[in-house]
NUMI-350788 format. One line per 8 residues: number of its first residue (from 0); their letters; for each residue x, y, z of N, C-alpha, C. Coordinates in Angstrom, 1 decimal. Layout:
BEGIN
NUM> A> X:Y:Z:X:Y:Z:X:Y:Z | ...
END
This chain:
BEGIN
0> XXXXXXXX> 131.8:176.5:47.8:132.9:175.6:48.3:132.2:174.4:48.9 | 132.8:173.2:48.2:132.3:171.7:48.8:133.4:171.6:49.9 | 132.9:170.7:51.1:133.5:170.3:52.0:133.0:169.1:52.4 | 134.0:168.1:52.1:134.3:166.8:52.0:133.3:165.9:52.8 | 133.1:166.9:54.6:133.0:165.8:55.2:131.5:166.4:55.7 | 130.6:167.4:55.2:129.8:167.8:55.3:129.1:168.7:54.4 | 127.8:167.9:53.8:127.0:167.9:52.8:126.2:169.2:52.8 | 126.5:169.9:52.1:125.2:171.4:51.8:124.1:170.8:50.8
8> XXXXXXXX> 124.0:169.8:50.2:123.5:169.6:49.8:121.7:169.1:50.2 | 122.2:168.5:51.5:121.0:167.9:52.3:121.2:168.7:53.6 | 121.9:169.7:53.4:121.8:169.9:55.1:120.4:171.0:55.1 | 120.1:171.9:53.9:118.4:172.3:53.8:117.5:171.5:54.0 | 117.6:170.5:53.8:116.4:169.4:53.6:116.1:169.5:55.0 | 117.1:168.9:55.9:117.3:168.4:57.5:116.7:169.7:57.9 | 117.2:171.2:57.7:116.1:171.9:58.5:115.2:171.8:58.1 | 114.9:171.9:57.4:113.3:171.9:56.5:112.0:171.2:57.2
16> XXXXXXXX> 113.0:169.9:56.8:111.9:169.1:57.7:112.2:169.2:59.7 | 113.3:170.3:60.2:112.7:169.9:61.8:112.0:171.2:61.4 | 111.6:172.1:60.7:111.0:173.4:60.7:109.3:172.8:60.6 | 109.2:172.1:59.8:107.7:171.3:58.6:107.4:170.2:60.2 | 108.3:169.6:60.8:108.4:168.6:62.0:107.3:170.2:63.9 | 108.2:170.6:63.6:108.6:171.8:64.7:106.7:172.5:64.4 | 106.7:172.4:63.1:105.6:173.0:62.8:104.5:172.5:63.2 | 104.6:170.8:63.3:103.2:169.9:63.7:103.0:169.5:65.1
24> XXXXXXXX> 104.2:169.6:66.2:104.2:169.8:67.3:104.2:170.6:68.0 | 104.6:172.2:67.8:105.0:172.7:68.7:103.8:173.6:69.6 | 102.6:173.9:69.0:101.1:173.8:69.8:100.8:173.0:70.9 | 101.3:171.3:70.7:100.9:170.6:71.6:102.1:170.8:73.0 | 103.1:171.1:72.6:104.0:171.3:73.4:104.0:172.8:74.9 | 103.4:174.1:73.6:103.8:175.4:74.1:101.6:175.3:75.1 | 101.1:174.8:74.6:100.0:174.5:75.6:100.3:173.9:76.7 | 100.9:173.3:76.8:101.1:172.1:78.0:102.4:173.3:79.0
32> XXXXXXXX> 102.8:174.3:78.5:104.3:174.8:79.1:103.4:176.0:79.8 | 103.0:175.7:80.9:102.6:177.0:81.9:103.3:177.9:82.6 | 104.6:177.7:82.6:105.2:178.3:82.7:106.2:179.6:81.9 | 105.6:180.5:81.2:105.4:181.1:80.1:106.4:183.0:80.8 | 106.8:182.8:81.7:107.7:183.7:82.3:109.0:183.2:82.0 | 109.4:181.8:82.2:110.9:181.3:82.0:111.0:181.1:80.3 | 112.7:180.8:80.1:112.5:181.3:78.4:113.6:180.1:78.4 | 114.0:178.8:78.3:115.3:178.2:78.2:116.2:178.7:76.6
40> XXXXXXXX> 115.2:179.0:75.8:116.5:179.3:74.4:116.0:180.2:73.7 | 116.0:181.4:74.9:115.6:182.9:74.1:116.8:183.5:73.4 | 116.5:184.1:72.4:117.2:184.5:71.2:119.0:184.9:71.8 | 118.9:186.0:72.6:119.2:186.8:73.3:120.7:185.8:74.2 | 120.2:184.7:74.8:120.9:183.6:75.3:121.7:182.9:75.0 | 121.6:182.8:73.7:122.8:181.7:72.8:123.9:182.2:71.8 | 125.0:181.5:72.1:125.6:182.4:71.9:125.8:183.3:70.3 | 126.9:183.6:70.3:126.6:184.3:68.4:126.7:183.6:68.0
48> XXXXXXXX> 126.8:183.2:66.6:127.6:182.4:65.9:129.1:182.6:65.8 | 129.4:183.7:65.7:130.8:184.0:65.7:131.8:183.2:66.9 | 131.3:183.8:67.9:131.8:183.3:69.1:132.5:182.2:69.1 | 133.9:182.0:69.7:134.6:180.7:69.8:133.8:179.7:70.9 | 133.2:179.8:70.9:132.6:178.7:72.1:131.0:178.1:70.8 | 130.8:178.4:69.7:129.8:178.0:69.2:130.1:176.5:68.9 | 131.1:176.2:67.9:131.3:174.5:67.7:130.7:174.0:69.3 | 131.1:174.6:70.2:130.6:173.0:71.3:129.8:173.5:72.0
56> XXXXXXXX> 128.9:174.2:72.0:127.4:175.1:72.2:126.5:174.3:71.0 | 126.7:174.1:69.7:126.0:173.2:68.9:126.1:171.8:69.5 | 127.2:171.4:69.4:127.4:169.6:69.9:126.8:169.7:71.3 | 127.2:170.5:72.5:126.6:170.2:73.5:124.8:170.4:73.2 | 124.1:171.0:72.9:122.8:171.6:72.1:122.5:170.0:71.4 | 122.7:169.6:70.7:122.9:168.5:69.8:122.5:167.4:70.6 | 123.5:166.9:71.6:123.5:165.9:72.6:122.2:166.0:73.2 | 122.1:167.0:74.0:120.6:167.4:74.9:119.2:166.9:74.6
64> XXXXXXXX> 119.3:167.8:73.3:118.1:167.2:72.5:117.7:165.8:72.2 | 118.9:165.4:72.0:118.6:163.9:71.1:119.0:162.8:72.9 | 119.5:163.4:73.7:119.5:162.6:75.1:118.7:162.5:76.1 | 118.1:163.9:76.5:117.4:164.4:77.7:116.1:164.6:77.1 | 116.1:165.5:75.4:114.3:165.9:75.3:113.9:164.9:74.6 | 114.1:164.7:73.5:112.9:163.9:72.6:112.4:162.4:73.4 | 113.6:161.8:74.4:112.9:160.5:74.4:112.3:161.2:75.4 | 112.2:162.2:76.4:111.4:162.4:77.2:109.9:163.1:76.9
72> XXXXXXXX> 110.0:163.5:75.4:108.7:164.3:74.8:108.0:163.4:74.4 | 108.2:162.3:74.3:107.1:161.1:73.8:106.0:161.6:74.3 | 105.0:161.0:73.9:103.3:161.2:74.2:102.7:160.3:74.2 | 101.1:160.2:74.2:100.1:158.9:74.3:99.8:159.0:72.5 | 100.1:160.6:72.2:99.5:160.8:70.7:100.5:160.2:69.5 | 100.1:159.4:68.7:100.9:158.7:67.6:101.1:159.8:66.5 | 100.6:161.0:66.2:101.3:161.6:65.4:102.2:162.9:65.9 | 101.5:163.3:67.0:103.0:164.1:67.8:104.0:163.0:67.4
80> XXXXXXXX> 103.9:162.1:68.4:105.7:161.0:68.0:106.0:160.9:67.1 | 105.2:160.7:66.2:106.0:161.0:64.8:106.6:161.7:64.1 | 106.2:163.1:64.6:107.3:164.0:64.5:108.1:164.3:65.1 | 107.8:164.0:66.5:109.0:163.9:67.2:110.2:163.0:67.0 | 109.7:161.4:66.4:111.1:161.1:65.4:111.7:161.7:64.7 | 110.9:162.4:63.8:111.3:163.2:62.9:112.3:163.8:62.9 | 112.2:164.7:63.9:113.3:165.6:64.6:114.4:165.3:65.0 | 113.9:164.0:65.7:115.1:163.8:66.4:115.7:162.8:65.3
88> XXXXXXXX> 115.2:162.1:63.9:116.4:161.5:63.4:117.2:163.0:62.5 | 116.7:164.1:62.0:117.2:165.0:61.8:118.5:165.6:62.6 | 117.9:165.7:63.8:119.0:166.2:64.8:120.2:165.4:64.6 | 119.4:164.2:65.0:121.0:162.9:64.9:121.8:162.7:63.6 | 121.4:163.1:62.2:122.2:163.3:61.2:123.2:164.4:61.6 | 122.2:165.8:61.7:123.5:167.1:62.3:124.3:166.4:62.9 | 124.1:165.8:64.2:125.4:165.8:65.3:126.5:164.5:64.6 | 125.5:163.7:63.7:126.9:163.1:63.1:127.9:163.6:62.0
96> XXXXXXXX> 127.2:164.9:61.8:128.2:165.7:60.8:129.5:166.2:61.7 | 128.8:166.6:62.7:129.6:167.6:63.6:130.4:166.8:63.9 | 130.0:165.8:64.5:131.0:164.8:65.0:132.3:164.5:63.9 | 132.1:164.3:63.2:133.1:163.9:61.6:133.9:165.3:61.2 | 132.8:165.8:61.4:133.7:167.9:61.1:134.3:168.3:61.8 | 135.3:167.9:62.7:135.9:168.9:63.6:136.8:169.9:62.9 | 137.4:170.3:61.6:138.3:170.9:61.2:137.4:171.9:60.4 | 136.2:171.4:59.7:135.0:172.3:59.5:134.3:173.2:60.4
104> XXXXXXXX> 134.2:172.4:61.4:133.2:173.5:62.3:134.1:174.0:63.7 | 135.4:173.4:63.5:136.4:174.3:63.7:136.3:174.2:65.5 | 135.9:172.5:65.7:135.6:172.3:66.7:136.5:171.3:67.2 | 136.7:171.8:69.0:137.8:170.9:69.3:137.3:169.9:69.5 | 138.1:168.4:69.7:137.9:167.1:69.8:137.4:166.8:70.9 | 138.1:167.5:72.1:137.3:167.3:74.0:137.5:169.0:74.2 | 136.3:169.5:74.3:135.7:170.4:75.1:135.6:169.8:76.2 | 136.3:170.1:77.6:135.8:168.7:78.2:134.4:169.7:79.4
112> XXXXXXXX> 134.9:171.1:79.4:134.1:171.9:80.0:132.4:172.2:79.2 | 131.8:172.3:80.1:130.6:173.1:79.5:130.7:174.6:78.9 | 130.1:174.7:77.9:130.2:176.3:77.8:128.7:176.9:78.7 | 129.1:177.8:79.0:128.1:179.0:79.9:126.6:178.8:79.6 | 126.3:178.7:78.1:125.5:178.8:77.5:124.6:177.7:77.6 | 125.4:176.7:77.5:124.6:175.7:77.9:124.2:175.5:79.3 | 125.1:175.6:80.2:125.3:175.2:81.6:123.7:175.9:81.9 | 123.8:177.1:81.5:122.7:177.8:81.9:120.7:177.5:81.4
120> XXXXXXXX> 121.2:176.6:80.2:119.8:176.2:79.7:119.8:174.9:80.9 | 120.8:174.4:80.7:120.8:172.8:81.3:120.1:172.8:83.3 | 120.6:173.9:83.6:120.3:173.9:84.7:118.7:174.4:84.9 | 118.3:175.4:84.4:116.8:175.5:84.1:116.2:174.3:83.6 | 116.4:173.4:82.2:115.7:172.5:82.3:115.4:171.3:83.5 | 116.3:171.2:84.4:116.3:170.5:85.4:115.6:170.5:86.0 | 115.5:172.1:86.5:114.7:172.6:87.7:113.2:172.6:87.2 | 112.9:173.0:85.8:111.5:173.0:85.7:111.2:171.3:85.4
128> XXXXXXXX> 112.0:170.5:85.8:111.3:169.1:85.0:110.5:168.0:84.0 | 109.5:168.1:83.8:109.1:168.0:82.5:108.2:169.0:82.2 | 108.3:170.3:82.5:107.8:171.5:82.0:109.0:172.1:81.5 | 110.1:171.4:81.5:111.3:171.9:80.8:111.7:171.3:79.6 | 111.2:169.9:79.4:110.9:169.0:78.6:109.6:170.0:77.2 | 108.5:170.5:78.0:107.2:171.3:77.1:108.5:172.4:76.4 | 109.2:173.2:77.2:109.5:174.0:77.3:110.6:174.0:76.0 | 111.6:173.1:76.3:113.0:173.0:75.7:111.9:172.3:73.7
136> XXXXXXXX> 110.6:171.7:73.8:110.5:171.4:72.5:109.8:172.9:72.2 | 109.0:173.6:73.1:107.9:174.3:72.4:108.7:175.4:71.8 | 110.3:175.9:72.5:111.2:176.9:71.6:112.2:176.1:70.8 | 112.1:174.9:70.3:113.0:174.2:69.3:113.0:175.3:68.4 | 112.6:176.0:67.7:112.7:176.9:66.7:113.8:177.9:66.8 | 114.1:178.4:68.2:115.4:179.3:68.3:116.0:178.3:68.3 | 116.6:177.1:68.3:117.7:176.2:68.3:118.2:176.1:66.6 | 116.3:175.9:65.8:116.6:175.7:64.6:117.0:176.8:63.6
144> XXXXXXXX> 116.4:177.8:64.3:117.4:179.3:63.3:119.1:179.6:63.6 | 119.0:179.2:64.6:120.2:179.0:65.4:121.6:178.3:64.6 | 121.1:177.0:64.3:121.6:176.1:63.7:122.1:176.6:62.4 | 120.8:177.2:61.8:120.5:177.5:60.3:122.0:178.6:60.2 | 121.7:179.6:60.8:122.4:180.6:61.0:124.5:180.3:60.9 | 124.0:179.5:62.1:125.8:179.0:62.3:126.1:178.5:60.9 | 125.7:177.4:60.7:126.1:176.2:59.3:126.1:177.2:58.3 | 125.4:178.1:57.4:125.6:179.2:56.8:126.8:179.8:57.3
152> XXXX> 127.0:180.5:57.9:128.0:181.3:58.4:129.5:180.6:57.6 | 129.4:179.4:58.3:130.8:178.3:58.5:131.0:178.1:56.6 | 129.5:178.1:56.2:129.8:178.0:55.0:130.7:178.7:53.7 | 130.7:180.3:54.3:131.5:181.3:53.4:132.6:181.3:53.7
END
């Protein structure tokens, strides 16, 4: 099944490359995160896919990343950042899908509340600072199976 306003065709690519991106960073990130007791996006935390609170757990998720982490994960190193664009023009494609899909991803137009899920990463990232910054990139990978997971789902 095609859907008009959101491409299966490239939406592999986009993970691909934050996975191939995720891959060249995330060393320099999970060294620097000493704090290795706290988990902001353990598996276990987010919600199902099923769940009616997913559409705005992705968009909220979406925003975060591309508002709070990447411009904050900059570095002194030129090819970290470069993947860290990477990512983050990746991310920014997704959230412009989502934004155009509300009837696809079956997402309301104003959530105007937070869902739980978020509330709960968002407040940890805070508190740990920019070890929540190491933190929130060095587990990008549960965001990106995450993602993988839902957009499949939505797809059948």
């Amino acid at each position: 099944m095609h859907h008009r306003c959101f491409n299966y065709a490239v939406f592999p690519a986009h993970i691909e490359e934050l996975r191939t991106s995720y891959h060249h960073i995330k060393n320099h990130f999970q060294r620097k995160d000493d704090n290795i007791k706290i988990t902001l996006l353990e598996r276990q935390g987010l919600p199902g896919i099923r769940e009616k609170h997913s559409c705005q757990f992705l968009k909220e998720m979406l925003n975060f990343y591309l508002k709070d982490v990447i411009p904050a994960a900059k570095t002194n190193k030129r090819i970290i950042n470069k993947h860290i664009s990477k990512i983050g023009n990746a991310l920014h494609e997704l959230n412009e899908n989502v934004q155009n899909c509300h009837h696809f991803f079956n997402c309301e137009l104003c959530s105007c509340n937070r869902s739980s899920y978020f509330k709960n990463i968002h407040q940890t990232f805070k508190q740990l600072q920019i070890q929540g910054v190491y933190k929130a990139m060095g587990e990008l990978n549960a965001f990106i199976d995450w993602i993988w997971n839902y957009i499949n789902l939505k797809r059948r």
